[in-house]
Steps between C-alpha positions, in 0.01 A plus 500: 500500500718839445335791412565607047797634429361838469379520895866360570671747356220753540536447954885515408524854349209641753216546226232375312451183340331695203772711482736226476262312273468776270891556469596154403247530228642752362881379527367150349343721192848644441498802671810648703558563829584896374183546356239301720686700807454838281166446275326244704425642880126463435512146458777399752417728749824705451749237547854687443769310285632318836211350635460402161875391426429268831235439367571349182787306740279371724288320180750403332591221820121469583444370186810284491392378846143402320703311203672303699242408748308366248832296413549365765144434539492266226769347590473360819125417393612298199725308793121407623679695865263766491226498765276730594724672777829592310295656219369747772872525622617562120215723410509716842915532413578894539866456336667305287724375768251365678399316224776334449521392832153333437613372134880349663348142656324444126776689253641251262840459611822260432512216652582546841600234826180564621309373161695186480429426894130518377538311181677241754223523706638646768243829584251303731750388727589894506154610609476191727825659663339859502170386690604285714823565622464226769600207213892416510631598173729258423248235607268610315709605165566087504179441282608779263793301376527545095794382380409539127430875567791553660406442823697219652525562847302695824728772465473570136126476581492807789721717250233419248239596749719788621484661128148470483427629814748812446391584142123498661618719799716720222192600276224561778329783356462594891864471639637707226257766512560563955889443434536748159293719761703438774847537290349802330440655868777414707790390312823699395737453231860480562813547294858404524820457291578215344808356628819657262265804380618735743723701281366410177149660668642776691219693377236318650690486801234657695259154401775275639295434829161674483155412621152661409150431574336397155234674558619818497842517342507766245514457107855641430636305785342186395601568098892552663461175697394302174752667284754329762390178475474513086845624537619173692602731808193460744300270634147510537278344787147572616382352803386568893697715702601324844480144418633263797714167281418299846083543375227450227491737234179686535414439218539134554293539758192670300542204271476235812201691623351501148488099483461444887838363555630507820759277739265295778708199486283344260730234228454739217558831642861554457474365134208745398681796697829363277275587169365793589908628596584384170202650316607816604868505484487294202205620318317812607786732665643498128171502279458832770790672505526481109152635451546804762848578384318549109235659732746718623666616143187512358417769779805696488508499133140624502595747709789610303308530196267703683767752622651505137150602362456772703851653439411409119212737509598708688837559265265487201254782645799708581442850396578610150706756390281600188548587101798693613839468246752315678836346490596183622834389628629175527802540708805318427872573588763316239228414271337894530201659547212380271269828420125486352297743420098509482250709440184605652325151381812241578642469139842534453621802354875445575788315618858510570779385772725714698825416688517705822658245745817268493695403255391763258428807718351702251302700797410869296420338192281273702326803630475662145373204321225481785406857476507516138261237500237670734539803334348359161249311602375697792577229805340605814593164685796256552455174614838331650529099510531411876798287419896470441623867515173659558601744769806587230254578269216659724820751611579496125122680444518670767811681355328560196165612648759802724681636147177472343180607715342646176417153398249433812595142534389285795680208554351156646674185620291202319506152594687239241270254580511205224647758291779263357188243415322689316770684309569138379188369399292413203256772567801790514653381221193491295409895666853628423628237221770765375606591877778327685412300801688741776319806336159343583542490876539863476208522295324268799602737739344806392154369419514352854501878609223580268295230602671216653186290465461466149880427466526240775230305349727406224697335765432149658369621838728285671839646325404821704605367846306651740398165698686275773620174446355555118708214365422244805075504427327299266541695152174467330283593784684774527512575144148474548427705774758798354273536184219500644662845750586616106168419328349693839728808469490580100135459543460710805722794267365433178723581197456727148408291251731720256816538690484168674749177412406136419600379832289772729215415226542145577427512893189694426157343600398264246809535292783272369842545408332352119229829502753762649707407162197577309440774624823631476468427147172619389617839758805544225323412189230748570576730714381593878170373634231810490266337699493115721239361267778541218674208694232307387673502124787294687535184378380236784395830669137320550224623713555279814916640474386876443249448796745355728807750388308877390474590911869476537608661093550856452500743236591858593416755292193303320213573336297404814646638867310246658811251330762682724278348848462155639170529419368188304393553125167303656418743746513836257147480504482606858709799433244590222237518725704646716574825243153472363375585863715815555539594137869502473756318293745279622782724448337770715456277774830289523706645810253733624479367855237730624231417237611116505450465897153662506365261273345209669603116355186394609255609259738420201503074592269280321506119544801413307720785667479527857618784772881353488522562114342810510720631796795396298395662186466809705828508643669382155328867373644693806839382465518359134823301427585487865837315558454267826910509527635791759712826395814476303790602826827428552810451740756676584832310543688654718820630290878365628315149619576285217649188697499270793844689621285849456207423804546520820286396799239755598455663160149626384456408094188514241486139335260312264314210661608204230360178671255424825507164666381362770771612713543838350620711267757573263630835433692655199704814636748530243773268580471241296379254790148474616473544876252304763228677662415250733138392587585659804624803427241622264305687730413622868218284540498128468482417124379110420498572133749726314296532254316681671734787527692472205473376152715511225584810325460722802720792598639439827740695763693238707800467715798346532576209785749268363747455228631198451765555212628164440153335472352782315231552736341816636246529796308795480185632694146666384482621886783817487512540866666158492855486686814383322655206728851377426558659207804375305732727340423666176774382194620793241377494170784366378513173671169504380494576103483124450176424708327810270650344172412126568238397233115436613277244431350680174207266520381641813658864385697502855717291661342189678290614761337221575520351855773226557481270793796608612623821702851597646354762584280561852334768325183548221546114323557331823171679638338448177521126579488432827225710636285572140 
């Protein structure tokens, strides 16, 4: 019998059943991951949001493994098939594979050659076969004649007995458990063009005859190899590595040494060998190599998912720029310059469009509109789009910022991200219903400076492109799995109640997008929320909602400076005891390190709030507010390198780390072009994660390797004593003005980064793929 689901997952994670026990209570009462990780430690033991996040996984498929073993339970007892022993088997199943393998002998099932052999009655001459292999089988398949069953003569009789004997061999629990092992082990999967794909595939031309071991073949190459074959250019084998045509598969063999078949001369023996052959090369090697292949997607795509989280929140916790006025620019060439102005608190205070660039060329006027514009509402930031003609336009600023230093503007290269999507959705057009679609990515763009979390969480998380292979993975897992990164991050933040928008609302603990409307509402009907208990006057606001949501709401400048903290409205009594005890007020204390730090948590618990709570409460008081996200800092593009034609092997450049993978990382310096770090080439040391040297958003200063002009493809190096091998020629800028004017993937904000199986080049891609 397995041990409850609770000590399962409880040996999984490394901690307490108790802990585990308690947790899933309070997830089944309604609670949220946010706020059990945050307000709960007493009761779970301090489990952080992802041991619980795995946790909630992990009993989600426990529980779907306890369904249907009671399924299957009932069904193969209401067959009258189950004895004593298979319910052990069933009930001591660890997986759900496994229990299937048990369920596949007894799982209703059309009607197959096998069943009508048996109908025929056909099966005991099978088993008389099987256990005594000394009987002749054609003499003895004589008294099995059935002519009315279909059966007319002795060797319509052996196939019969052949199907029966295969299907049994087929769905041995046993044999497919030591061969999935053995497959899972030792087996490699191998690729290669399908015949008259070779130049409609170029791309994957590096798949066209490749073997790795299954095992250990990574998720991006795996996700390539799969694209391939959905793309009718590759195909896809696993099996053993080495195999002699002249001799037994060995996995023919396992199944020969599972049923005691062997060749001593006996009458039978080459007939049972013959069905064990043809059970695997008929039966199991397919039924195998189809489950590991989805075993393999479902790996790489979990994988993927998991890199694409991480560069999710890692994007979304990028550091904010603050309630600063600022101007965003969407650049454009024929179509101009799209300009919007904010203020301090992200609403729009102005608009307009200039015409700097090509065909118009209204350059000055461009400058003067821009200026003008700072001037009156006192900008101190500018935040450029990172995509068609955004070096034009960051050289455009930096123009303005030289004739006009009295202005104190600092300019910022922003990401485009999903920009386009959300400029054209429902939820823009119902922010900015009088504002015309290209003026809202502007708009976009300069909140993203301010605070790029609550803008990108207007945005489907996967519109921002910062995963690999994003397209190739099963979309509602990773739907799934990208909320939860956003419901994690806008928690871990927290948001003003007063300033913040439906959607940010809407991701907070407890809350819907249904209650951040209300909210909304009731916030412009009445007026700002003094305190958190006035959120109680929300409609639907109820007590479970407020208890789940208050932590993460806040409302600066309230009646009660406690509401500005993470601290819960619950645990205000402990800070009452606390000022009681050292006769202060809360307003004296807040920020005063000194006084906070010589206070000791321990005498302020009781038995609903233990040393964790306390210890938070304290450090909410020293550092009230506190935003997790880093400082607001920017990079410096190096000025003249605005194309592929302006680098040249061996230069040192400041870039913006815009997506990590599992075989590096990509780097914005300017040109239009991400370039490769490789996995490689990150560091000095070995690196076996990049992520654990890089995440998105950083500030980076890399070198220059490789160019490759026509492919659009740079190679470029985190280690800067790195030497410059075979470096092709530089092209001028002018053979280059189309590569910097070609349009980007707007969806993504850049153009397509992403990894193709491909690679002219010997350089980062070609690395990327063969040795990541």
């Amino acid at each position: 019998m397995l041990p409850s689901i609770e000590q399962r997952i409880a040996d999984e994670l490394g901690v307490r059943a108790g802990q585990v026990f308690a947790a899933i209570q309070l997830l089944d009462e309604g609670a949220t991951v946010p706020f059990v990780a945050r307000y709960r430690k007493e009761a779970t033991g301090g489990l952080d949001d992802t041991q619980l996040r795995n946790l909630e996984e992990r009993l989600d498929y426990l529980r779907d493994l306890e369904s249907r073993r009671a399924t299957v339970l009932s069904s193969i007892d209401e067959q009258g098939k189950l004895t004593d022993a298979l319910r052990a088997e069933i009930e001591s199943a660890e997986t759900k594979q496994r229990l299937e393998d048990l369920y596949l002998p007894y799982k209703p099932k059309r009607r197959t050659k096998a069943q009508i052999a048996r109908e025929a009655g056909i099966a005991p001459l099978a088993q008389a076969l099987l256990s005594d292999p000394t009987l002749d089988p054609e003499q003895a398949a004589a008294d099995y004649l059935n002519p009315e069953g279909g059966f007319a003569d002795v060797k319509s009789v052996l196939d019969g007995a052949r199907q029966i004997l295969v299907e049994e061999f087929a769905e041995d629990a046993q044999v497919l458990g030591e061969l999935r092992i053995k497959l899972t082990e030792d087996s490699e999967v191998r690729s290669t063009v399908i015949e008259g794909k070779e130049n409609e595939g170029a791309k994957f031309r590096d798949w066209f005859d490749f073997q790795e071991p299954f095992a250990s073949i990574p998720s991006h190459r795996a996700l390539a190899l799969l694209r391939g074959r959905n793309e009718g250019i590759l195909k896809l084998a696993i099996d053993l590595p080495g195999l002699d045509p002249e001799s037994p598969h060995p996995c023919e063999m396992r199944i020969r040494a599972r049923f005691g078949l062997s060749d001593r001369g006996r009458a039978a023996d080459r007939w049972l060998l013959d069905c064990a052959r043809w059970a695997w090369n008929v039966k199991i090697s397919l039924h195998l190599e189809l489950e590991l292949m989805n075993e393999l997607r479902e790996r790489s795509e979990e994988e993927a998912i998991r890199v694409f989280a991480r560069n999710l929140k890692d994007l979304l916790l990028a550091a904010p720029a603050g309630g600063r006025p600022t101007i965003g620019l969407d650049p454009g060439i024929r179509t101009g310059v799209k300009v919007a102005v904010v203020d301090a608190t992200g609403k729009v205070v102005d608009t307009d469009t200039v015409y700097p660039f090509e065909p118009r060329r209204h350059y000055e006027p461009a400058i003067a509109a821009i200026a003008a514009l700072a001037r009156k509402h006192a900008v101190e930031l500018v935040a450029i789009g990172n995509g068609t003609a955004s070096r034009e336009t960051d050289k455009l600023v930096a123009d303005l910022m030289r004739r006009h230093p009295e202005l104190g503007l600092t300019k910022v290269m922003v990401s485009e991200a999903g920009a386009s999507v959300y400029s054209a959705s429902e939820l823009a057009a119902r922010e900015f219903p009088d504002l015309d679609v290209s003026l809202r990515g502007a708009v976009s763009i300069a909140r993203r400076l301010q605070d790029p979390l609550a803008e990108l969480v207007k945005i489907d998380p996967k519109s921002i492109g910062v995963g690999q292979y994003q397209h190739d993975v099963n979309q509602s897992r990773l739907a799934r799995g990208l909320d939860a990164v956003v419901e994690d991050c806008v928690n871990a933040v927290g948001v003003d109640v007063n300033t913040a928008s439906a959607p940010l609302l809407a991701r907070i603990s407890g809350l819907n997008a249904t209650i951040a409307a209300k909210l909304v509402e009731h916030r412009n009907a009445n007026g700002p929320f003094a305190t958190r208990d006035a959120l109680l006057k929300v409609p639907r606001m109820g007590p479970k909602t407020f208890e789940q949501a208050a932590g993460f709401l806040r409302v600066p400048g309230g009646d009660n400076p406690l509401d500005i903290t993470a601290v819960h409205p619950e645990a205000y009594p402990v800070v009452e005891r606390l000022l009681a005890r050292i006769g202060k007020s809360v307003r004296e204390i807040m920020g005063r390190r000194e006084q906070i730090r010589a206070i000791d948590p321990a005498a302020l618990t009781d038995e609903r709030f233990g040393l964790p709570t306390v210890q938070d409460i304290l450090d909410e008081l020293e550092k009230p507010g506190r935003d997790p996200r880093p400082e607001f800092r920017t990079a410096s593009f190096r000025d003249g390198i605005e194309g592929l034609g302006d680098l040249e092997p061996g230069m040192q450049l400041e870039g913006v780390v815009t997506n990590v993978t599992n075989f590096g990382a990509f780097v914005d310096i300017g040109v239009h072009q991400d370039g490769l770090v490789h996995v490689s080439a990150l560091s000095d040391r070995f690196v076996k994660d990049p992520h654990s040297i890089v995440k998105a958003g950083d500030i980076v200063k890399v070198k220059v390797l490789e160019v490759d002009r026509d492919r659009k493809r740079i190679a470029l190096s985190m280690r800067l004593g790195d030497e410059v091998k075979n470096a092709p020629p530089p092209r001028s800028r002018q053979d280059d003005r189309h590569e910097r004017r070609g349009k980007p993937n707007r969806a993504t904000g850049r153009r397509d980064a992403r990894p193709q199986a491909a690679g002219a080049m010997a350089d980062a891609l070609a690395r990327a793929m063969k040795k990541g």
